[in-house]
C-alpha positions in Angstrom: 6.7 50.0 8.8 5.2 47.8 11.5 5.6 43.8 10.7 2.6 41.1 11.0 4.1 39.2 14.1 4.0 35.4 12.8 4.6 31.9 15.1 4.1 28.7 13.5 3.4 25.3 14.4 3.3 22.4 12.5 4.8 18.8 12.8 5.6 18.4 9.2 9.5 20.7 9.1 9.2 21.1 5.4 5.7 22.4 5.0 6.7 24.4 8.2 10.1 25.5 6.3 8.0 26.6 3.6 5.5 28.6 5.6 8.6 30.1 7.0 10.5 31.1 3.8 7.4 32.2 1.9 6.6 34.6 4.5 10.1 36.0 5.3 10.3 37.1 1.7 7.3 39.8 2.7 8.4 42.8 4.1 5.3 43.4 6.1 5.9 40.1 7.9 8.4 39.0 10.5 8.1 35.0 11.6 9.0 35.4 15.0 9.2 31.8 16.5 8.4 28.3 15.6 7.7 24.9 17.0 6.5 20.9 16.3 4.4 20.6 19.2 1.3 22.8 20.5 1.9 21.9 24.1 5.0 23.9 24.0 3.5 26.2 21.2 1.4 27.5 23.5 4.2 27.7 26.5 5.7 30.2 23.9 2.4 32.3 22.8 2.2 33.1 26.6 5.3 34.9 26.7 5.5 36.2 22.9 2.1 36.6 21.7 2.2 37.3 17.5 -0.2 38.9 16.1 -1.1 35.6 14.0 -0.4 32.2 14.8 -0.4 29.3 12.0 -0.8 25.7 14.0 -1.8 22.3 12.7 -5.4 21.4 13.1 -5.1 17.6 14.3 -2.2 15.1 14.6 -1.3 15.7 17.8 -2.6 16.1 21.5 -3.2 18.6 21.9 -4.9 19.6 18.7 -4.9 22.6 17.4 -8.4 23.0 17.6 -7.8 22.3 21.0 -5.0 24.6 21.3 -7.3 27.3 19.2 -9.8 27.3 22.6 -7.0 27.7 25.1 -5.7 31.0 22.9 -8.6 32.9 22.5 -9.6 32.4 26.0 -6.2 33.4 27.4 -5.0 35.5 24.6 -7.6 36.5 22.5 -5.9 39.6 20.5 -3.9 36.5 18.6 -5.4 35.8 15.0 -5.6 31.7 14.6 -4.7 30.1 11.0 -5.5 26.3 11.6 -3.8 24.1 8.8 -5.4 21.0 7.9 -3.2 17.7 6.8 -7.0 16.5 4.8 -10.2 18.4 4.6 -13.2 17.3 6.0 -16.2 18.5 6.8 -15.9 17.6 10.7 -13.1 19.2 11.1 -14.0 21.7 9.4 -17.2 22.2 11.3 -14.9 21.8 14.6 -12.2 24.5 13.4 -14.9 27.1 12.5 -15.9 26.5 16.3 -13.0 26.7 18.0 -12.6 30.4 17.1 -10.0 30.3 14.5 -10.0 33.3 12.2 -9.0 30.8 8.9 -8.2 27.6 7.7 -5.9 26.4 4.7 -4.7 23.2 3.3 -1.2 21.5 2.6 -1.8 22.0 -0.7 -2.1 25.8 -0.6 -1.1 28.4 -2.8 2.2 30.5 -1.5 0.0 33.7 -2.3 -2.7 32.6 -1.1 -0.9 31.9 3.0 0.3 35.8 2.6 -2.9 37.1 1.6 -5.0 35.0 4.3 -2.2 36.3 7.3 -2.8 39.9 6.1 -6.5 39.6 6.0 -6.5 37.8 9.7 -3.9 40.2 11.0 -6.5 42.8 10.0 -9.1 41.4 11.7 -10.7 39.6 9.0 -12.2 36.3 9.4 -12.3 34.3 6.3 -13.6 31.1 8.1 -16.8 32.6 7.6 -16.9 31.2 4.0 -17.4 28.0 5.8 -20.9 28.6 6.9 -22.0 29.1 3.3 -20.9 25.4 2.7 -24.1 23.2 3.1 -23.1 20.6 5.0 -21.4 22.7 7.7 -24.8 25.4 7.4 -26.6 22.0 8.4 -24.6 21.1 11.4 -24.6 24.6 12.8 -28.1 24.7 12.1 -28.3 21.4 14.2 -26.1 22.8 16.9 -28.6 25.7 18.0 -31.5 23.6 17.6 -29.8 21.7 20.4 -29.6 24.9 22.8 -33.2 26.1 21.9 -34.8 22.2 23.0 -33.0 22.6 26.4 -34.5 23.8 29.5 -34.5 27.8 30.2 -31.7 27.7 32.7 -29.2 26.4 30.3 -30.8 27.4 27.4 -30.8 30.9 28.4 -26.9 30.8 29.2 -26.4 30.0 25.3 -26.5 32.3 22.2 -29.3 31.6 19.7 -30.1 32.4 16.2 -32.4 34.6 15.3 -35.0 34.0 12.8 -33.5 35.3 9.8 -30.1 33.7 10.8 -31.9 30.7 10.9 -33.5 30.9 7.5 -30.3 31.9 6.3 -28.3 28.8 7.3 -31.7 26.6 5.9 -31.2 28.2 2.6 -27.6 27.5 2.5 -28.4 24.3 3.8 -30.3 23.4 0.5 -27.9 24.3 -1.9 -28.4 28.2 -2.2 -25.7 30.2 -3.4 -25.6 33.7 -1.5 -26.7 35.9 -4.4 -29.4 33.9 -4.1 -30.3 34.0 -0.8 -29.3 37.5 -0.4 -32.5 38.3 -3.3 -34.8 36.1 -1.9 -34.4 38.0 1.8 -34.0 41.5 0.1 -30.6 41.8 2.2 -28.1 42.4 -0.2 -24.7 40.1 0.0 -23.2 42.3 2.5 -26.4 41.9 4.6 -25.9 37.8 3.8 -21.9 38.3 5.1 -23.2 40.2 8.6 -25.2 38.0 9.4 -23.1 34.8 8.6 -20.3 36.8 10.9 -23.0 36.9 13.7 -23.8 33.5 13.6 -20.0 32.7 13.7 -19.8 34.4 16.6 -22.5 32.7 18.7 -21.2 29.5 17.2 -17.9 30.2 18.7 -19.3 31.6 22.2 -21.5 28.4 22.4 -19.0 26.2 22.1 -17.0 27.9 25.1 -19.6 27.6 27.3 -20.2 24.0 26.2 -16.8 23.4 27.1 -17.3 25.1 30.7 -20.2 22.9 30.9 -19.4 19.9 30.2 -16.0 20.5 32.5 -17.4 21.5 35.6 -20.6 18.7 34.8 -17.4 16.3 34.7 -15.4 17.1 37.6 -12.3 18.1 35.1 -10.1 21.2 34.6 -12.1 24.3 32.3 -9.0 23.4 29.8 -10.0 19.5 29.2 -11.9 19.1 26.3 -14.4 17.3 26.5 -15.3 14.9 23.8 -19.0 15.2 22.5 -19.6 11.6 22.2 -17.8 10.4 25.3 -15.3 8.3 24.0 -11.9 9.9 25.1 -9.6 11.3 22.7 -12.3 11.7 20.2 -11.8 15.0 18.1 -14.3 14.8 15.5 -18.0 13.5 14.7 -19.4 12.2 12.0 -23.1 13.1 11.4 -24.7 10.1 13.0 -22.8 10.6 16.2 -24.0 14.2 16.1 -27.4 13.2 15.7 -27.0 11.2 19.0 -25.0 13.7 20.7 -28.2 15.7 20.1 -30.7 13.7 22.5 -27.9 12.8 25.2 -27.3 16.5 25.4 -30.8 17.4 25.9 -31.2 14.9 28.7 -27.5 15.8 30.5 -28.8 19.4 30.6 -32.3 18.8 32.0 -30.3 17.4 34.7 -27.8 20.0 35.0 -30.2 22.6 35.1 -31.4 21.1 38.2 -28.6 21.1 40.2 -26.4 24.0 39.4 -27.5 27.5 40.2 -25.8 29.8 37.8 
């Protein structure tokens, strides 16, 4: 039998223990490094790429939401687990960016870590269940407004929703539960579930090229994340500074649209 390749990374050694131990017990599964800090997390992924990584959202510098970009744009046949210390809904927004297949919480069930590293392993992306959280439907729904108010030449370099996509995430939005939704659009819940994958993947895309953006608008290294409201070593946003990021952004891409020929 093949084994689920597992590396984890995660400051706290006994929830990191634990992780270890829990999995070990699974036949299926082989934990095949670990480490405290995702600087030299990702020094290792180069070398030894797993099938599934488990790293901790926040804490450090990097993050690993940051860490999460630099994977699946150097090795993007790893599966991402992000763990977070306290949930939010910014960082939950920022972790269903960053291209992470799932998220879990300190507090989670052993059972529920084995099942969520065999779905990912499998190509299964339970972050999706994210989307159908209203407050996160509304920032994403935010976020592509952004991209369609720009000018054509950066507007057309991003991914946006489509009409039903849209009135799917303005649904969830409002407190719609997806049986719901899926009879009001005739779709069917596996209809709702394609199309909430789509718009997870334009969500993720986006955010790459905002990152590519921003960098070369900048002067600074593709790698350097760039925080949305400028203030340096800011991770996460609350609404209000979204809101605001929102009419900056237009203006810094009218302007970049006039000076770079893509």
């Amino acid at each position: 039998m093949e084994k689920v390749s597992v590396f984890i990374s995660d400051w706290q050694v006994l929830f990191r223990e634990g992780i270890h131990f829990t999995l070990s017990g699974e036949e299926d599964m082989e934990v095949i490094g670990e480490e405290v800090e995702n600087e030299r997390a990702l020094a290792f992924l180069e070398t030894n790429p797993p099938q599934v990584a488990i790293l901790n959202a926040g804490r450090e510098k990097p993050s690993g939401i940051e860490t999460t970009r630099r994977i699946k744009q150097n090795l993007p046949d790893v599966s991402v687990i992000l763990v977070l210390d306290t949930l939010s809904d910014e960082q939950l927004f920022n972790v269903a960016k960053s291209g992470a297949s799932a998220w879990l919480t300190k507090d989670v069930d052993p059972e529920v870590v084995i099942d969520t590293v065999r779905e990912v392993a499998h190509g299964s992306q339970p972050i999706t269940e994210a989307l159908l959280k209203p407050e996160i439907a509304s920032r994403v729904l935010d976020q592509f407004e952004v991209f369609s108010a720009v000018g054509e030449k950066v507007g057309g370099m991003m991914a946006h929703l489509t009409s039903q996509e849209a009135e799917i995430l303005r649904h969830v939005a409002d407190g719609k539960p997806r049986e719901e939704i899926a009879g009001i659009l005739n779709l069917g819940e596996e209809g709702i579930s394609h199309r909430i994958a789509s718009i997870l993947h334009k969500l993720v895309a986006n955010d790459q090229k905002l990152m590519l953006i921003e960098a070369a608008q900048s002067g600074l290294s593709p790698l350097s994340r760039v925080s949305l409201t400028g203030k340096p070593g800011t991770e996460y946003i609350t609404k209000e500074e979204f809101a605001a990021f929102k009419e900056s952004l237009k203006e810094r891409f009218k302007s970049l649209g006039g000076e770079i020929e893509w």
